[in-house]
PyMOL commands that place a pseudoatom at each C-alpha (Angstrom):
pseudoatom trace, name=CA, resn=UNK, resi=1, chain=A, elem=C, hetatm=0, pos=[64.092, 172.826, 126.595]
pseudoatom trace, name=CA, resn=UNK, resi=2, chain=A, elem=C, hetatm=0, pos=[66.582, 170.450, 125.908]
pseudoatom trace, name=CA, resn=UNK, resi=3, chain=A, elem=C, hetatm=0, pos=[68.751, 170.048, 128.861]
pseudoatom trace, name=CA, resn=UNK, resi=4, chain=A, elem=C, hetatm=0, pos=[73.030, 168.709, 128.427]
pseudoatom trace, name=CA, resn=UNK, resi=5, chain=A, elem=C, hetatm=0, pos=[73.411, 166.205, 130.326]
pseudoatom trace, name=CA, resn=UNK, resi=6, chain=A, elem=C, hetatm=0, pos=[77.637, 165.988, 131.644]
pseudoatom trace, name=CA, resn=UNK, resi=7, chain=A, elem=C, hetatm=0, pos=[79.280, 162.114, 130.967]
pseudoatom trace, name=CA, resn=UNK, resi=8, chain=A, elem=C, hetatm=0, pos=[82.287, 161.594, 132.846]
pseudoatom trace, name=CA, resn=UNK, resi=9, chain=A, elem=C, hetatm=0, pos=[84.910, 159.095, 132.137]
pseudoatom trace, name=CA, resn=UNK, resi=10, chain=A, elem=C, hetatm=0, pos=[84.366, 157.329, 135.717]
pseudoatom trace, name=CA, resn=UNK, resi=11, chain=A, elem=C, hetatm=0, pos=[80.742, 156.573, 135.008]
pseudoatom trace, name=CA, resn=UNK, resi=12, chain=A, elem=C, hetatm=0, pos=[81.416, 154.914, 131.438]
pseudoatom trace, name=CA, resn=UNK, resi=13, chain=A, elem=C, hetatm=0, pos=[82.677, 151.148, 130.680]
pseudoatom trace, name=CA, resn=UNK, resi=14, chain=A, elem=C, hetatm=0, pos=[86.439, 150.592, 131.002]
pseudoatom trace, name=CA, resn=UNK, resi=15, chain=A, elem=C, hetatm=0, pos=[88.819, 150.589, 128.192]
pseudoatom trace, name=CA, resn=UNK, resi=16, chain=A, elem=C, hetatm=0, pos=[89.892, 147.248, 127.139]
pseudoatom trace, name=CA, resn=UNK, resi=17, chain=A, elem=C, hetatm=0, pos=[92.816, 148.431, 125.748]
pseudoatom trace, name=CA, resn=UNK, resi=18, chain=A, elem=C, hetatm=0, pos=[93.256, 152.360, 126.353]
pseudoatom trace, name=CA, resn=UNK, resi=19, chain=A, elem=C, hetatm=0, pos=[96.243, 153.356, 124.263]
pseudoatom trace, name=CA, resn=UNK, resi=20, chain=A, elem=C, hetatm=0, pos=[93.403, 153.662, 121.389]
pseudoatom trace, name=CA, resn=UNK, resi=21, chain=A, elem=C, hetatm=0, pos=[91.011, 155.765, 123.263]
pseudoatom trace, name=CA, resn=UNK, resi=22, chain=A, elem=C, hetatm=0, pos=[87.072, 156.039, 123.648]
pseudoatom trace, name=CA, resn=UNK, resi=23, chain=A, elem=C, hetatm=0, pos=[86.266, 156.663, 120.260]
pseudoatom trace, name=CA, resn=UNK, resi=24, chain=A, elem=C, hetatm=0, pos=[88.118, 153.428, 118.706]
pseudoatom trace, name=CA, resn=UNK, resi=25, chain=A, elem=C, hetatm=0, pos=[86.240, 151.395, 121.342]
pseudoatom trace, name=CA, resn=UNK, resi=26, chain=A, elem=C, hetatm=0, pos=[82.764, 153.117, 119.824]
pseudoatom trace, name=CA, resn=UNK, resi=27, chain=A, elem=C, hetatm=0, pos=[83.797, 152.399, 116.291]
pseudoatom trace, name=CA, resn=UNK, resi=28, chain=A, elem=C, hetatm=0, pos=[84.139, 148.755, 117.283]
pseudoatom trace, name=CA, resn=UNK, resi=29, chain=A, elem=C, hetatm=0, pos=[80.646, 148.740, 119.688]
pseudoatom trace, name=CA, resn=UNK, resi=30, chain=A, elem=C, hetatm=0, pos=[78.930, 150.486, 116.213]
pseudoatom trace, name=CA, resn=UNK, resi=31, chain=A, elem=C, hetatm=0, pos=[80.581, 147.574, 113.732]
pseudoatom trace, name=CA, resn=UNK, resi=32, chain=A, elem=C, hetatm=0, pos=[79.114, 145.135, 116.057]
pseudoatom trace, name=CA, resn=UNK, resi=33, chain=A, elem=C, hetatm=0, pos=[75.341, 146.281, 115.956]
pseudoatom trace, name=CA, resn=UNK, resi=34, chain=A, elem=C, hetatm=0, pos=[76.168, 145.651, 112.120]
pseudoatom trace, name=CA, resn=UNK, resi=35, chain=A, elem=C, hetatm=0, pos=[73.671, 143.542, 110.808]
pseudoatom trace, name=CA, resn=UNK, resi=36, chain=A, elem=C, hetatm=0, pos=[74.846, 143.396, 107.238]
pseudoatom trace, name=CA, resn=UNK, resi=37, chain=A, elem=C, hetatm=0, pos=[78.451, 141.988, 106.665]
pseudoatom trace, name=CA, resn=UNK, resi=38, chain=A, elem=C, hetatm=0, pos=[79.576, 143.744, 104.420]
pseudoatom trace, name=CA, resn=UNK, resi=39, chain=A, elem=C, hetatm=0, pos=[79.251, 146.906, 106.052]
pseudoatom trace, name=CA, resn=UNK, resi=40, chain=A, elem=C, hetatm=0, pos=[80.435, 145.103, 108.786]
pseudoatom trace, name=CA, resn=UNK, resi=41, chain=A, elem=C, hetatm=0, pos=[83.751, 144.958, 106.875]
pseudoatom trace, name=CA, resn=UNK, resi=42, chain=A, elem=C, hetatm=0, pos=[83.776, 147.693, 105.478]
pseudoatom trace, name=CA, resn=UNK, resi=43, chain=A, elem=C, hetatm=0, pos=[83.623, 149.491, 109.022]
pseudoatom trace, name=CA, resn=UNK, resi=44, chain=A, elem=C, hetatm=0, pos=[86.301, 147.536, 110.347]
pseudoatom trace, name=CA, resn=UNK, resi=45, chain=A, elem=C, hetatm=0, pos=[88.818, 148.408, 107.727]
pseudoatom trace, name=CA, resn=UNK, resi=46, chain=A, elem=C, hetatm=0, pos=[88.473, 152.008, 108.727]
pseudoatom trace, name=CA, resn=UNK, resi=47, chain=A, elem=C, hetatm=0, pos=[88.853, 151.073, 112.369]
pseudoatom trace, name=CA, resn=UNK, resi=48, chain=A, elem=C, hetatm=0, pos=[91.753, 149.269, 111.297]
pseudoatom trace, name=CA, resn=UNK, resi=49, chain=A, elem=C, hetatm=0, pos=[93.317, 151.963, 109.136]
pseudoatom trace, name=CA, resn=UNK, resi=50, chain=A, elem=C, hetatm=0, pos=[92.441, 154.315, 112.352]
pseudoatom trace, name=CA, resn=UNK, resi=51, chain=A, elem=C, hetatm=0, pos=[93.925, 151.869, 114.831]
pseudoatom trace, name=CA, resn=UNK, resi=52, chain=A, elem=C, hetatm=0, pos=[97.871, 152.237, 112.929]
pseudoatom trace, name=CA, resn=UNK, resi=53, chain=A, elem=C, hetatm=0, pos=[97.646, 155.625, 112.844]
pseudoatom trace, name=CA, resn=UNK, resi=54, chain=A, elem=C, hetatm=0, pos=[96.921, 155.730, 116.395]
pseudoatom trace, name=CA, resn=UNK, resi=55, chain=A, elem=C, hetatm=0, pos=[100.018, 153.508, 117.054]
pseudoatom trace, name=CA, resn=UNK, resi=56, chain=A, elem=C, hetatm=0, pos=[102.426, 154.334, 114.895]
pseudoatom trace, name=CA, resn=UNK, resi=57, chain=A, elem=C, hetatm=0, pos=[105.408, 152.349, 116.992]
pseudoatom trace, name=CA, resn=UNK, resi=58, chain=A, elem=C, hetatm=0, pos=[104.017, 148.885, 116.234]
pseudoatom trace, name=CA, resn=UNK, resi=59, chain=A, elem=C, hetatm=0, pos=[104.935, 149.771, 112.723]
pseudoatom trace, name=CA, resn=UNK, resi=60, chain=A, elem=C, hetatm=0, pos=[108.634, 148.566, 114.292]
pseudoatom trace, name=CA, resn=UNK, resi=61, chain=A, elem=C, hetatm=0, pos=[107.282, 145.111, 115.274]
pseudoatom trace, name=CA, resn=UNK, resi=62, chain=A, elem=C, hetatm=0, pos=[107.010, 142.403, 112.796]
pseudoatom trace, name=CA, resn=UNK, resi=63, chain=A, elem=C, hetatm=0, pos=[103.867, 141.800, 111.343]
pseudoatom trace, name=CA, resn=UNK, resi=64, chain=A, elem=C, hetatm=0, pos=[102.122, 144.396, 113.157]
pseudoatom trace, name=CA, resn=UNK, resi=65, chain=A, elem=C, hetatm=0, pos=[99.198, 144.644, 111.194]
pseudoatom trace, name=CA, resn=UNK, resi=66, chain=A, elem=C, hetatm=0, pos=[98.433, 141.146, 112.676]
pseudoatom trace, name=CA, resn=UNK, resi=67, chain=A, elem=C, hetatm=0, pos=[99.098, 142.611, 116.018]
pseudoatom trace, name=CA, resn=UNK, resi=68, chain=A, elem=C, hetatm=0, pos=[96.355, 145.465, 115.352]
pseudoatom trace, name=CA, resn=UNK, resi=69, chain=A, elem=C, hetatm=0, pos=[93.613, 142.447, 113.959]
pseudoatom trace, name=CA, resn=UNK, resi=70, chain=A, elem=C, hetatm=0, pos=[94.619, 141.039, 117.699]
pseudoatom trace, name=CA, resn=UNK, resi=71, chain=A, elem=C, hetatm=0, pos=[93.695, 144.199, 119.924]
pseudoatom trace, name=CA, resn=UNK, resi=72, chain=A, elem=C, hetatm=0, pos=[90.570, 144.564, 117.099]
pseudoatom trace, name=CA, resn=UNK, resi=73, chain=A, elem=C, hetatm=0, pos=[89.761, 141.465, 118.237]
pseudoatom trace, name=CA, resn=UNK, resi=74, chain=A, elem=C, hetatm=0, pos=[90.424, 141.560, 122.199]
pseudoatom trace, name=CA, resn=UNK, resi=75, chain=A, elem=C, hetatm=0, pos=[88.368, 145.304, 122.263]
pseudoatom trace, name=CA, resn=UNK, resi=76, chain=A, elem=C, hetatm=0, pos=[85.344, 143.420, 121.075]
pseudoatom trace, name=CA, resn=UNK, resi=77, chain=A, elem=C, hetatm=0, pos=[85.677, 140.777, 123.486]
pseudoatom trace, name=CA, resn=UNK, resi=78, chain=A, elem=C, hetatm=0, pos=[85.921, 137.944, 120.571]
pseudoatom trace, name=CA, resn=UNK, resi=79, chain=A, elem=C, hetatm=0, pos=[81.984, 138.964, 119.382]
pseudoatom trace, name=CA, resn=UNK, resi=80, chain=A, elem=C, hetatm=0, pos=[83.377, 141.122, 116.445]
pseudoatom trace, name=CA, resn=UNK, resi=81, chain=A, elem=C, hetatm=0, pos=[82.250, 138.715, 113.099]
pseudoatom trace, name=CA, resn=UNK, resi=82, chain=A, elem=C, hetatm=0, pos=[84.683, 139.996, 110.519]
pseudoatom trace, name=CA, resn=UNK, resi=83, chain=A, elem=C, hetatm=0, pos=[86.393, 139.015, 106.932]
pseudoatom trace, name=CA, resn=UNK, resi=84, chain=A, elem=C, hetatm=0, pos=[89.652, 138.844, 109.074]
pseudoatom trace, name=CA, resn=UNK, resi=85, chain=A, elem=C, hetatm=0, pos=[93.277, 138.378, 107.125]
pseudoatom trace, name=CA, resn=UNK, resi=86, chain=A, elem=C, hetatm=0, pos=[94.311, 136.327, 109.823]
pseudoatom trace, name=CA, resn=UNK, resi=87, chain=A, elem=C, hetatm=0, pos=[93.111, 133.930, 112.385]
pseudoatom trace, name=CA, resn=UNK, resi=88, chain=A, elem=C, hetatm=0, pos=[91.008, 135.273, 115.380]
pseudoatom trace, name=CA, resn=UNK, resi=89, chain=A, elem=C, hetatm=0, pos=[92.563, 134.480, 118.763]
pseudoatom trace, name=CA, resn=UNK, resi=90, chain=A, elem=C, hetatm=0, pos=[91.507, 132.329, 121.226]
pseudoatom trace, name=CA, resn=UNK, resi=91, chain=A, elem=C, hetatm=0, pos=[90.959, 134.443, 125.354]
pseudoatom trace, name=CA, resn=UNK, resi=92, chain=A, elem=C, hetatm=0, pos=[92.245, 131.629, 126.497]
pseudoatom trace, name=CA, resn=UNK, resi=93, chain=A, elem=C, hetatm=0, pos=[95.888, 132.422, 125.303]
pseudoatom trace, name=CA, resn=UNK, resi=94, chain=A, elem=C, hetatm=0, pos=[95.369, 135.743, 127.186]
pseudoatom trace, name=CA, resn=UNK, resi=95, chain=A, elem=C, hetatm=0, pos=[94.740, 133.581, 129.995]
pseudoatom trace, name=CA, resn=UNK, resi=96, chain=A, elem=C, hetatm=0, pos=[98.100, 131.979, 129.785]
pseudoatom trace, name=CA, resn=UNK, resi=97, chain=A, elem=C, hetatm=0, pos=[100.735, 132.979, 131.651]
pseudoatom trace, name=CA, resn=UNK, resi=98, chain=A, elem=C, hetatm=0, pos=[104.104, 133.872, 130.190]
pseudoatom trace, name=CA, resn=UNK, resi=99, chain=A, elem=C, hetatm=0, pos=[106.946, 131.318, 130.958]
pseudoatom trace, name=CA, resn=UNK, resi=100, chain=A, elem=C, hetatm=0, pos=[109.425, 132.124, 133.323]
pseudoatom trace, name=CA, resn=UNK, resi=101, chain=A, elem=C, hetatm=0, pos=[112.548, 133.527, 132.846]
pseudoatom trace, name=CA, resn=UNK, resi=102, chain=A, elem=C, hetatm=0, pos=[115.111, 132.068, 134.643]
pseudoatom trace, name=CA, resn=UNK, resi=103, chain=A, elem=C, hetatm=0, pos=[117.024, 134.492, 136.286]
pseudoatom trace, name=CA, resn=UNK, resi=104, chain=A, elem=C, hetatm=0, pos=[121.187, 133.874, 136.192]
pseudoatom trace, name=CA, resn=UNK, resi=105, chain=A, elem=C, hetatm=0, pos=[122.951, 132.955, 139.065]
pseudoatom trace, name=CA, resn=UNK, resi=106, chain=A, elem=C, hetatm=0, pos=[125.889, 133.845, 139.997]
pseudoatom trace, name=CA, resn=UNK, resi=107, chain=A, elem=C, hetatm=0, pos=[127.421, 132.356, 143.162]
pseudoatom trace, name=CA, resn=UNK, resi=108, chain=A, elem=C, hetatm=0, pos=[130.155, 134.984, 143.861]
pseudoatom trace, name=CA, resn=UNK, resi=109, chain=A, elem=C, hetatm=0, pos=[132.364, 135.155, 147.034]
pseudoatom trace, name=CA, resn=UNK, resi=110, chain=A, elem=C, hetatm=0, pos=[132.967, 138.602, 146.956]
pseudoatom trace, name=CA, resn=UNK, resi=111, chain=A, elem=C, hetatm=0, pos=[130.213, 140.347, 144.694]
pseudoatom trace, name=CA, resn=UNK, resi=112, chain=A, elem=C, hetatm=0, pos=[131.744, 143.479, 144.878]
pseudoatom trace, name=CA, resn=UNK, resi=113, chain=A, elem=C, hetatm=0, pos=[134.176, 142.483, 142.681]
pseudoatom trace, name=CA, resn=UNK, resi=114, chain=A, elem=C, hetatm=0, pos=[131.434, 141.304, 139.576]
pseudoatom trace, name=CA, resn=UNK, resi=115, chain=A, elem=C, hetatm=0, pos=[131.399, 138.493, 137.491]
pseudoatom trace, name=CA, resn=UNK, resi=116, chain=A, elem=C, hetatm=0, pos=[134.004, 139.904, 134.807]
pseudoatom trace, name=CA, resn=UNK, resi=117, chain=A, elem=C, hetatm=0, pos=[136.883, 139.681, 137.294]
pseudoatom trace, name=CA, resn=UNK, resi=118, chain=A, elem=C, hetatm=0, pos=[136.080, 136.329, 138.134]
pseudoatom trace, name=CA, resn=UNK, resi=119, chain=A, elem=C, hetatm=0, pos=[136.094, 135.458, 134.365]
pseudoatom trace, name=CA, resn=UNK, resi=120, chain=A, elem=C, hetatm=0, pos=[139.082, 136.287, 133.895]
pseudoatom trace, name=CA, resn=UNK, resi=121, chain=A, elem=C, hetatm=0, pos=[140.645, 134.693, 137.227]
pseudoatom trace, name=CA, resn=UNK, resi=122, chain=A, elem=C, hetatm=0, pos=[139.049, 131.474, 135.419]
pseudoatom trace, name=CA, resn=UNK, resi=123, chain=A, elem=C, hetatm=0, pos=[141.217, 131.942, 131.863]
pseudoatom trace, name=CA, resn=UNK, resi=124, chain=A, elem=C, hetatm=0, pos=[144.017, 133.104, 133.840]
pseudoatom trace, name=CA, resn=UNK, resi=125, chain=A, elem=C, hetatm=0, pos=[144.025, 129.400, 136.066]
pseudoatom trace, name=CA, resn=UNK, resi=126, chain=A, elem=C, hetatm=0, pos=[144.288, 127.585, 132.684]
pseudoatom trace, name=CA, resn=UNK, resi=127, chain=A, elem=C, hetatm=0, pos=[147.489, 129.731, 131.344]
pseudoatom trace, name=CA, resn=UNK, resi=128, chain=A, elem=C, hetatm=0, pos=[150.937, 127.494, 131.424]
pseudoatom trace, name=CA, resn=UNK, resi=129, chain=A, elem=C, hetatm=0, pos=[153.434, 128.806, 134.060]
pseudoatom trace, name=CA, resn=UNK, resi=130, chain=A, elem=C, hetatm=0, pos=[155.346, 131.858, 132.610]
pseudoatom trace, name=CA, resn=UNK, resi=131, chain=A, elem=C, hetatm=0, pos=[156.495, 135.296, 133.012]
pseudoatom trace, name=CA, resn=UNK, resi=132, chain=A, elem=C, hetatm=0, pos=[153.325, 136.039, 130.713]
pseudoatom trace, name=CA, resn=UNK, resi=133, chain=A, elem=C, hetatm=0, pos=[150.493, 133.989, 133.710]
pseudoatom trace, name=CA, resn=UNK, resi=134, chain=A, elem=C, hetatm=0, pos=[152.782, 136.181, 136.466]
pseudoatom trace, name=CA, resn=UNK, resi=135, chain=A, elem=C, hetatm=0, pos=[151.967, 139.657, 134.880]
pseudoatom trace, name=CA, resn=UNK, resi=136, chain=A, elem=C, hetatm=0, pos=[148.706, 138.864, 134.115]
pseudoatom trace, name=CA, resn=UNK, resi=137, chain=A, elem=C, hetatm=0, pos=[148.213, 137.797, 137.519]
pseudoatom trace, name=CA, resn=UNK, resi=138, chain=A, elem=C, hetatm=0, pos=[149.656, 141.175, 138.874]
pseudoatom trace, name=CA, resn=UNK, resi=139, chain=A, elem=C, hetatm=0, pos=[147.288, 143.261, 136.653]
pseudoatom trace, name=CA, resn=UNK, resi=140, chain=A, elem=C, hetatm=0, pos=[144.072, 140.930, 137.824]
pseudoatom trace, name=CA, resn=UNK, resi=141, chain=A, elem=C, hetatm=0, pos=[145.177, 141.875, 141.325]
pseudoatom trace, name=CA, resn=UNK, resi=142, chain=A, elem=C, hetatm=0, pos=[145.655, 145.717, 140.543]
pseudoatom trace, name=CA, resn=UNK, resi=143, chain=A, elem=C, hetatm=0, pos=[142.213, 145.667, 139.347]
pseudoatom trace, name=CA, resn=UNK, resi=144, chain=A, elem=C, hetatm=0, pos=[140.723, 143.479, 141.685]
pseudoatom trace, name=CA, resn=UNK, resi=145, chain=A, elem=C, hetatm=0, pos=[142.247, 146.654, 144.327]
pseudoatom trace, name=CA, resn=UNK, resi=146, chain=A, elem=C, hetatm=0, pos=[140.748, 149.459, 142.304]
pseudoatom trace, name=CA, resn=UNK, resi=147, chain=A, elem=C, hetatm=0, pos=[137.502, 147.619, 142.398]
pseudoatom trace, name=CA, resn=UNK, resi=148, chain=A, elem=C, hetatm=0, pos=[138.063, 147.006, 146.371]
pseudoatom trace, name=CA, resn=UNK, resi=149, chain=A, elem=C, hetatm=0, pos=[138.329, 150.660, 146.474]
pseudoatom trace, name=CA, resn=UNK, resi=150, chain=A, elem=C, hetatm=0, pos=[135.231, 151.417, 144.517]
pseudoatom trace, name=CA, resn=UNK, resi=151, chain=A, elem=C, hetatm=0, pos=[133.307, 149.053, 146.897]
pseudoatom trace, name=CA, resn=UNK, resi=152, chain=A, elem=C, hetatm=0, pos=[134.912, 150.120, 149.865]
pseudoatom trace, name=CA, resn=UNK, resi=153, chain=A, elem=C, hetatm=0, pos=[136.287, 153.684, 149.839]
pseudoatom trace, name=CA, resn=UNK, resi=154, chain=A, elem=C, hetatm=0, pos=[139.094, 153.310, 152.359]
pseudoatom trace, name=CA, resn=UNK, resi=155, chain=A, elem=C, hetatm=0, pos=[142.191, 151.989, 152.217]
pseudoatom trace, name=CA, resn=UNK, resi=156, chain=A, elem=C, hetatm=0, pos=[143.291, 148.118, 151.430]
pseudoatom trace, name=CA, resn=UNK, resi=157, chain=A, elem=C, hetatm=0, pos=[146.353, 146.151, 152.337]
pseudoatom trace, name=CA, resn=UNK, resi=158, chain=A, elem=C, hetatm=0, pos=[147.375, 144.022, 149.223]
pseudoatom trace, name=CA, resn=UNK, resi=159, chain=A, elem=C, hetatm=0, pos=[147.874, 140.808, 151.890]
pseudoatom trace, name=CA, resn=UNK, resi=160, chain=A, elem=C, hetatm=0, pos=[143.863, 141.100, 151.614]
pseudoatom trace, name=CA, resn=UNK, resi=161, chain=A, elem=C, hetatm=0, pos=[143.473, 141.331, 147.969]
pseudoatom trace, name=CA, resn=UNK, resi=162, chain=A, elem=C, hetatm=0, pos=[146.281, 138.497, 147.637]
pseudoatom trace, name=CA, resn=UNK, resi=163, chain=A, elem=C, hetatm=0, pos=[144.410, 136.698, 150.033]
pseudoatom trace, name=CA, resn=UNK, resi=164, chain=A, elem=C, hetatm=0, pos=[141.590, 137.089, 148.092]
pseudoatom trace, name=CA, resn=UNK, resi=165, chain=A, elem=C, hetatm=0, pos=[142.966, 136.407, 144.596]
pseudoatom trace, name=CA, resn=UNK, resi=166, chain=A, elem=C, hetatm=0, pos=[144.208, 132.654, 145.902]
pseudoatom trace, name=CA, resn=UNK, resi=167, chain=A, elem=C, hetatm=0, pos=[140.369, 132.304, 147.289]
pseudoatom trace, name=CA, resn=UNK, resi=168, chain=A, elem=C, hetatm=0, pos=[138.529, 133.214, 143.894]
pseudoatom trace, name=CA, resn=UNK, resi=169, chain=A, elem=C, hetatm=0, pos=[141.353, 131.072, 141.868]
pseudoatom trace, name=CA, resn=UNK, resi=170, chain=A, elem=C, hetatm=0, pos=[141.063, 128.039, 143.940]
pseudoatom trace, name=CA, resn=UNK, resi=171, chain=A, elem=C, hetatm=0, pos=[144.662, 128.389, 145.202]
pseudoatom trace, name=CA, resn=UNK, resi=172, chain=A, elem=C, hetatm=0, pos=[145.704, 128.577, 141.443]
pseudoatom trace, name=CA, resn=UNK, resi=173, chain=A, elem=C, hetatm=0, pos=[146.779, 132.047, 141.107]
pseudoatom trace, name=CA, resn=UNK, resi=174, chain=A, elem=C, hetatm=0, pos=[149.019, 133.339, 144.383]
pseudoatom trace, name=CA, resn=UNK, resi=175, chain=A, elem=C, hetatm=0, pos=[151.216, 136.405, 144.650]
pseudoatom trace, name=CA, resn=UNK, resi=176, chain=A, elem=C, hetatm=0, pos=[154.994, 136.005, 146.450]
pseudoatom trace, name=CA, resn=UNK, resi=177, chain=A, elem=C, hetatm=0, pos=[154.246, 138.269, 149.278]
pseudoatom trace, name=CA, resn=UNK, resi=178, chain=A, elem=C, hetatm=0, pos=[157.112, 140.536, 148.232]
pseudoatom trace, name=CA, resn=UNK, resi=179, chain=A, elem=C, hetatm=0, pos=[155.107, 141.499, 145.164]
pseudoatom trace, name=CA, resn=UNK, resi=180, chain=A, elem=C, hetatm=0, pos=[154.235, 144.737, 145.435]
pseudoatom trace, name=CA, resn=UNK, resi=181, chain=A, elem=C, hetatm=0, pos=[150.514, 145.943, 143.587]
pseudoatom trace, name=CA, resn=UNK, resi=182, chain=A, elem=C, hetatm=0, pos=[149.516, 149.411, 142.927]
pseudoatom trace, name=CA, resn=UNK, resi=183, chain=A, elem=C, hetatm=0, pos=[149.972, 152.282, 145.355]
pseudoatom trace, name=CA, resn=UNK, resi=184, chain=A, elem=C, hetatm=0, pos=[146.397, 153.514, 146.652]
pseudoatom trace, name=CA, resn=UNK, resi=185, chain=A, elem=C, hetatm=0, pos=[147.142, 156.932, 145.660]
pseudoatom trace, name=CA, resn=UNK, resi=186, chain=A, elem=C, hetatm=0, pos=[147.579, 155.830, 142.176]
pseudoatom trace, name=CA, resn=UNK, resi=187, chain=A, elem=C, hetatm=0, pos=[143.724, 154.566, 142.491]
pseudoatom trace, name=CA, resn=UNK, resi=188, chain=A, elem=C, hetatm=0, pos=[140.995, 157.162, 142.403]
pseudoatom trace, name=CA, resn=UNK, resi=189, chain=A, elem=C, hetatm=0, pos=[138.523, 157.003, 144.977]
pseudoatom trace, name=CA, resn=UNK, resi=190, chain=A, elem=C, hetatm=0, pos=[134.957, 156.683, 143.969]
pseudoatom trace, name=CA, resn=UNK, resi=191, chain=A, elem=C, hetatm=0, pos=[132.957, 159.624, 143.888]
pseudoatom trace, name=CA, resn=UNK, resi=192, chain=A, elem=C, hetatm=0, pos=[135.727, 161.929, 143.341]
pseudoatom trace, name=CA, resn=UNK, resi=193, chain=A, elem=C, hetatm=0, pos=[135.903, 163.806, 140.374]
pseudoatom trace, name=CA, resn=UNK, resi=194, chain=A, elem=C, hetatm=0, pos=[139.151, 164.810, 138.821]
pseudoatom trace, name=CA, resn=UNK, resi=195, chain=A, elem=C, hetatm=0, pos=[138.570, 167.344, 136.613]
pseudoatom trace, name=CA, resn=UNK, resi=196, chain=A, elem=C, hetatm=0, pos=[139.602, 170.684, 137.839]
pseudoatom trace, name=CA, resn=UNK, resi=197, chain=A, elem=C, hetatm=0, pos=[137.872, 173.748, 137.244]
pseudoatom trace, name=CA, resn=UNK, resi=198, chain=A, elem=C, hetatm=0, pos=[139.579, 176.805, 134.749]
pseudoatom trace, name=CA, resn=UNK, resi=199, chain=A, elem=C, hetatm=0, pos=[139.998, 179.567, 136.740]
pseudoatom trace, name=CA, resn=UNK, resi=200, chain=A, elem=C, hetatm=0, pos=[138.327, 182.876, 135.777]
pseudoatom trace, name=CA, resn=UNK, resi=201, chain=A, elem=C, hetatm=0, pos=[141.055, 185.290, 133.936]
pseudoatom trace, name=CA, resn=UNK, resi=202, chain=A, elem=C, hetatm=0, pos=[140.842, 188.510, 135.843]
pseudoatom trace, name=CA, resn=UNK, resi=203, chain=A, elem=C, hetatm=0, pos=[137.918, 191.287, 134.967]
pseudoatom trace, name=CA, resn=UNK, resi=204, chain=A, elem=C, hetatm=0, pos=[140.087, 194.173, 133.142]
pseudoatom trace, name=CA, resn=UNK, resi=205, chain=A, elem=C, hetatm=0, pos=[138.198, 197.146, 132.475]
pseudoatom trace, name=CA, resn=UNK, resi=206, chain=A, elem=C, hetatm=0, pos=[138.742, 198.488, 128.955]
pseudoatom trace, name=CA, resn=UNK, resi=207, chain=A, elem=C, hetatm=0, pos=[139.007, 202.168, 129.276]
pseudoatom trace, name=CA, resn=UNK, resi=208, chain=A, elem=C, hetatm=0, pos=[138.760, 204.432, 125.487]
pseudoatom trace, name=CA, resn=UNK, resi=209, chain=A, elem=C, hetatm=0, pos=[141.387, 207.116, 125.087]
pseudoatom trace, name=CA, resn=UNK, resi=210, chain=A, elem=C, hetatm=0, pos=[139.392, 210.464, 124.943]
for i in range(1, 210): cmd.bond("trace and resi %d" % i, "trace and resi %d" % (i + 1))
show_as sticks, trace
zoom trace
């Protein structure tokens, strides 16, 4: 009596690459114990063929039928012997370590207000002296108060964001104190939603003449 013997999962090799699943990583352990090459290759091809249809997405990245010859590759640990269209790859450029990407910095005073604000503060400091530079100043400062607001959620005197605006500008853009910026209630409050709900019309019973 022939007795079934259970295999689990924990008690088997590791997946080099799981996305493709046990039974691609047998197809490529049987095309190795190939002896003859051209059934070697022939095997392969239907791994191959197997392999895109398993992965449909890399059909998006370019050349991805040279990215498929790569994992063919990697899943048989470089041993695989194959008719390949393109050039095996070496482990040690698996090895290699990606190069770093520098991160941006961004040496803000006042983060809360992001780097957009400050962009413009920095076109603004280059515009001639006019009526046009002392609007656009106002409207920087109205914004730079809404954003205040955001960050904050209380209330701001505009000395502080006037204050502020000469800081960030290098003392190139300053408000006469008698300017007067937008009125708090005029900025919504984060977290506050200002859509109103419909009210409900009344129930009315519809009663039938008898």
């Amino acid at each position: 009596m022939e007795v079934f013997k259970m295999e689990y999962n924990s008690s088997r090799p590791d997946l080099i690459i799981p996305e493709y699943g046990r039974n691609v990583h047998n197809m490529v352990a049987y095309a190795l114990e190939l002896a003859d090459r051209d059934e070697r290759n022939k095997a392969v091809s239907a791994i191959i063929s197997v392999m895109g249809q398993l992965s449909p997405h890399l059909r998006d990245v370019e050349d991805y039928k040279h990215k498929l010859w790569d994992h063919l590759h990697i899943i048989s640990n470089f041993e695989l012997d194959v008719d390949s269209p393109y050039a095996k790859p070496a482990p040690e450029e698996l090895a290699e370590k990606p190069q770093r990407v520098p991160y941006p910095q961004s040496n803000l005073k006042y983060g809360h207000y992001g780097k957009n604000i400050q962009n413009i503060i920095n076109v603004c400091k280059d515009f001639e002296d006019g009526e046009e530079k002392e609007q656009l100043k106002v409207v920087i400062a109205n914004l730079m108060k809404r954003h205040y607001m955001v960050y904050n959620q209380s209330s701001v005197v505009d000395h502080t964001i006037k204050k502020q605006l000469k800081e960030m500008s290098d003392g190139k853009l300053e408000l006469a104190e008698d300017v007067q910026l937008a009125h708090v209630a005029d900025i919504p409050a984060a977290g506050k939603s200002h859509h109103h709900k419909k009210k409900k019309a009344p129930f009315k019973k519809n009663y039938k003449k008898r």
